[in-house]
C-alpha positions as CSV (number, residue, x, y, z in Angstrom):
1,X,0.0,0.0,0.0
2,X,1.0,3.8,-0.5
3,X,1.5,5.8,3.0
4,X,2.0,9.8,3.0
5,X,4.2,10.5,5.7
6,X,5.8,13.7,6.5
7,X,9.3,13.8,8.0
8,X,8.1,14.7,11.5
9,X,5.8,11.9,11.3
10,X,8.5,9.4,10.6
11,X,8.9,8.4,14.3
12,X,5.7,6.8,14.1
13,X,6.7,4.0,11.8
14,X,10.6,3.2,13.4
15,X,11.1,0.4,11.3
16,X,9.7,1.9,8.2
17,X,11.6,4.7,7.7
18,X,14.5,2.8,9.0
19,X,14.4,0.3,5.5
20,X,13.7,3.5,3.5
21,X,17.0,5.3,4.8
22,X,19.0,1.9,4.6
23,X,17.2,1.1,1.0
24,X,18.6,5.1,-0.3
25,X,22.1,3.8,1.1
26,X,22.1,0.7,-0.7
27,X,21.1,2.5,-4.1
28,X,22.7,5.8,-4.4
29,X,25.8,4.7,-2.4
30,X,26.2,0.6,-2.9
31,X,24.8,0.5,-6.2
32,X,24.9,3.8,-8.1
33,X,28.4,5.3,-6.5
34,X,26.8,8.5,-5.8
35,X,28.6,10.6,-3.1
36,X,26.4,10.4,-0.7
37,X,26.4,10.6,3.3
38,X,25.4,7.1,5.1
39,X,25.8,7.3,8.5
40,X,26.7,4.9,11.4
41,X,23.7,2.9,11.2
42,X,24.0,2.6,7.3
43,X,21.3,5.7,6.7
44,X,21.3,7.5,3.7
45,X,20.1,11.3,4.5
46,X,20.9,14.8,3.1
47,X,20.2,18.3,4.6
48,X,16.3,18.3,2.5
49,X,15.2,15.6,4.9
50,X,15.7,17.9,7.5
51,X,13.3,20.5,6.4
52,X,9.9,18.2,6.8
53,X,9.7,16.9,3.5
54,X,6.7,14.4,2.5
55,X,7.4,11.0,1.9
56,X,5.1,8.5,-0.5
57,X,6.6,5.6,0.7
58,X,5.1,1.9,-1.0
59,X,5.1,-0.4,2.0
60,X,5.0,-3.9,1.2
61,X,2.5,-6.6,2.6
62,X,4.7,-7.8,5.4
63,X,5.5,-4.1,6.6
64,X,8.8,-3.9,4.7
65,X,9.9,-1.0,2.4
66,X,9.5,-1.6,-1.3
67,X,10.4,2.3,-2.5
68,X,10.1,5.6,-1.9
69,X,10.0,9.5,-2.9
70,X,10.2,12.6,-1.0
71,X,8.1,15.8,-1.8
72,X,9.4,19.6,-1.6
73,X,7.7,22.5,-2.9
74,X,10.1,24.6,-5.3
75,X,9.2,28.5,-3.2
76,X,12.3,26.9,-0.6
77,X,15.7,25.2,-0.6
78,X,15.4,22.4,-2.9
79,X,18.3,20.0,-5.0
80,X,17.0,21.5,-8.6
81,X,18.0,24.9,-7.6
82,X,20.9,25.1,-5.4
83,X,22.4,22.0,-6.4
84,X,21.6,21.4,-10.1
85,X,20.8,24.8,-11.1
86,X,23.7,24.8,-13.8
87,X,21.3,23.0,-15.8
88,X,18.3,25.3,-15.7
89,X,20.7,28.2,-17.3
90,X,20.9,29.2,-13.9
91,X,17.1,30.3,-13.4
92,X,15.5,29.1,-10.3
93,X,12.4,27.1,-10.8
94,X,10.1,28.3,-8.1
95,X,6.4,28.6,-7.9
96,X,4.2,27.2,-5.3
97,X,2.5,25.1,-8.3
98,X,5.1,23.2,-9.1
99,X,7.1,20.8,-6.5
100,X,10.7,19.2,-6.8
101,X,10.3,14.9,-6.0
102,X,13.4,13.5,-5.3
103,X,15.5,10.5,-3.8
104,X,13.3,7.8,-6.1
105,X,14.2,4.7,-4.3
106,X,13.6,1.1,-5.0
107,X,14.5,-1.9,-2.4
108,X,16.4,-5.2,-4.2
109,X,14.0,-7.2,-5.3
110,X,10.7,-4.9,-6.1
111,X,8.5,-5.5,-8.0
112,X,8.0,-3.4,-11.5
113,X,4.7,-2.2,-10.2
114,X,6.6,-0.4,-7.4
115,X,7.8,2.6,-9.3
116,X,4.3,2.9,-10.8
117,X,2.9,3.0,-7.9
118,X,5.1,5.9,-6.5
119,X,4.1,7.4,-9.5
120,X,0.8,7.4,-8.8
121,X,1.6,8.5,-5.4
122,X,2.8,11.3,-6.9
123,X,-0.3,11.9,-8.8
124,X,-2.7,12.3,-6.0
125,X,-0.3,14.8,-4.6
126,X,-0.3,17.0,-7.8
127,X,-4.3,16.4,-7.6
128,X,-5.5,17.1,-4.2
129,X,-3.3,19.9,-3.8
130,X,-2.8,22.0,-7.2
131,X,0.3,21.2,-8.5
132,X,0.5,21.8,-12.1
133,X,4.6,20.0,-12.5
134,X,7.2,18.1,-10.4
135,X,10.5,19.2,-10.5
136,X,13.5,16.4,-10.5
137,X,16.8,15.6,-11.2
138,X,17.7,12.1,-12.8
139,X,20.1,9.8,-14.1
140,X,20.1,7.7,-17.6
141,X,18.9,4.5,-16.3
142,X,15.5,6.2,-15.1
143,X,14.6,7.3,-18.6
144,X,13.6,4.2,-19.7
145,X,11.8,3.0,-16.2
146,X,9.7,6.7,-16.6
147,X,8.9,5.1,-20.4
148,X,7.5,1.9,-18.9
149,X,5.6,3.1,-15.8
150,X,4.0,5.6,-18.8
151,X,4.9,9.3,-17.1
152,X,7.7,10.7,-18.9
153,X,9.1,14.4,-18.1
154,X,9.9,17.4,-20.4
155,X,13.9,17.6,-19.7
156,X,14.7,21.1,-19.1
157,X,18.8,20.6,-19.1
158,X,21.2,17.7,-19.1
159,X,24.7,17.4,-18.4
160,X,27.3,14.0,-19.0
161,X,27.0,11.4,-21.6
162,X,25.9,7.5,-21.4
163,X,25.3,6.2,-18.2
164,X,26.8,9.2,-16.3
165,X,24.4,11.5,-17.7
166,X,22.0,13.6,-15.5
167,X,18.9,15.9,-16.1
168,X,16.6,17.6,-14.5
169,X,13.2,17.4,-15.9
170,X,9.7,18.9,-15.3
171,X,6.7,16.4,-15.3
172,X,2.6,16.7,-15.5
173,X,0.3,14.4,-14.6
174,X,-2.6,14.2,-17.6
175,X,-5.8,11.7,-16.7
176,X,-4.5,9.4,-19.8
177,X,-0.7,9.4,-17.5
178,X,-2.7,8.7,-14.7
179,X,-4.5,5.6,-16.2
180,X,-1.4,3.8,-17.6
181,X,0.6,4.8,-14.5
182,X,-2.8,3.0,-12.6
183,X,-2.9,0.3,-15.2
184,X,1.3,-0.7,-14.4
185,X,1.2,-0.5,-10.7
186,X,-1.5,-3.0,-10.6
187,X,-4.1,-0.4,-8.4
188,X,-7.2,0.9,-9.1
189,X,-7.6,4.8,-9.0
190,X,-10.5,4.4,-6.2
191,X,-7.9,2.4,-4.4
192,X,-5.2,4.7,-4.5
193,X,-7.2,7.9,-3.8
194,X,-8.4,5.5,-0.5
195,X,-4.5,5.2,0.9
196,X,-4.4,9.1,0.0
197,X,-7.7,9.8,2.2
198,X,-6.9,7.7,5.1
199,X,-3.4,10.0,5.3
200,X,-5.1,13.6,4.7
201,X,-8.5,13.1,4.8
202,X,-11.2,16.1,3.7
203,X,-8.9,18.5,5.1
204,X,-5.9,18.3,2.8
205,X,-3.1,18.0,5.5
206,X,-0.9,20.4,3.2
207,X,1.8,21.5,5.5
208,X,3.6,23.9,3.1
209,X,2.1,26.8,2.1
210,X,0.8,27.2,-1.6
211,X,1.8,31.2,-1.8
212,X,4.8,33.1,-2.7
């Protein structure tokens, strides 16, 4: 199932977020060779978890973590700008309608529907609260995994060549997205607007504020 979790939240599911951390260590560091920081307990974080991020998190049936993303909106600090902003010709992409996702994670072993899952994740976000894009930086290998799962971006800049090469990319979320995204993850739209109720309810928990 999909859980929406915010970083302050986290504490309530120890053993959750503890596989999500470990999972980002194994694929950015172990796998990927990223320079990345992976602390004493084998925890992968950067300084944007520490500013109350959300999470979409796909938990498996035995409580395990089978991926993740995490959710910034672009009007503060996030990795496109102050990071990656080279490739944008240097001009900030910020607007409260459009959000940066980052730190797409996948555990050994998970299933395809996973990632199209997160995806659709991603797409009740952009719904329920009036996101027009998503903002994200990403390597070669994910192009072809954004083909399959059906939800490709607009790439805004790239930098490298082959497998080394890295772009950041602006994505939207159209109904007919939504129903191959829905149709590879395995989930019906009822279903996964259900997990995205049971986290915000009527109210639309959104903690960051949609102005500026």
């Amino acid at each position: 199932m999909l859980r929406y979790i915010y970083a302050d939240e986290l504490h309530q599911y120890p053993e959750l977020a503890k596989a999500m951390f470990q999972d980002r260590a194994d694929q950015f560091k172990t796998r990927l060779g990223w320079e990345v920081s992976v602390d004493e307990n084998g925890e992968e974080r950067d300084q944007y978890d520490a500013l109350n991020p959300l999470y979409v998190i796909w938990e498996e049936a035995d409580g395990s973590h089978g991926g993740s993303m995490r959710f910034l909106p672009t009007t503060g600090p996030v990795m496109v700008n102050e990071i990656f902003g080279h490739l944008t010709g240097g001009s900030p992409i910020s607007s409260p309608l459009i959000w940066e996702c980052t730190r797409f994670c996948l555990a050994r072993g998970a299933g395809s529907h996973v990632a199209a899952a997160l995806m659709l994740g991603g797409g009740e976000i952009m719904t329920a609260f009036g996101i027009r894009h998503f903002a994200g930086v990403f390597d070669a290998r994910m192009v072809r995994i954004y083909k399959a799962i059906g939800s490709s971006p607009e790439i805004l800049g790239s930098e490298g060549t082959g497998r080394d090469r890295i772009s950041v990319g602006l994505w939207e979320f159209s109904q007919e997205a939504r129903d191959k995204v829905a149709a590879r993850a395995g989930v019906s739209q009822e279903l996964s607007r259900l997990w995205f109720n049971r986290a915000f309810g009527s109210a639309r928990d959104n903690r960051f504020a949609m102005t500026g």
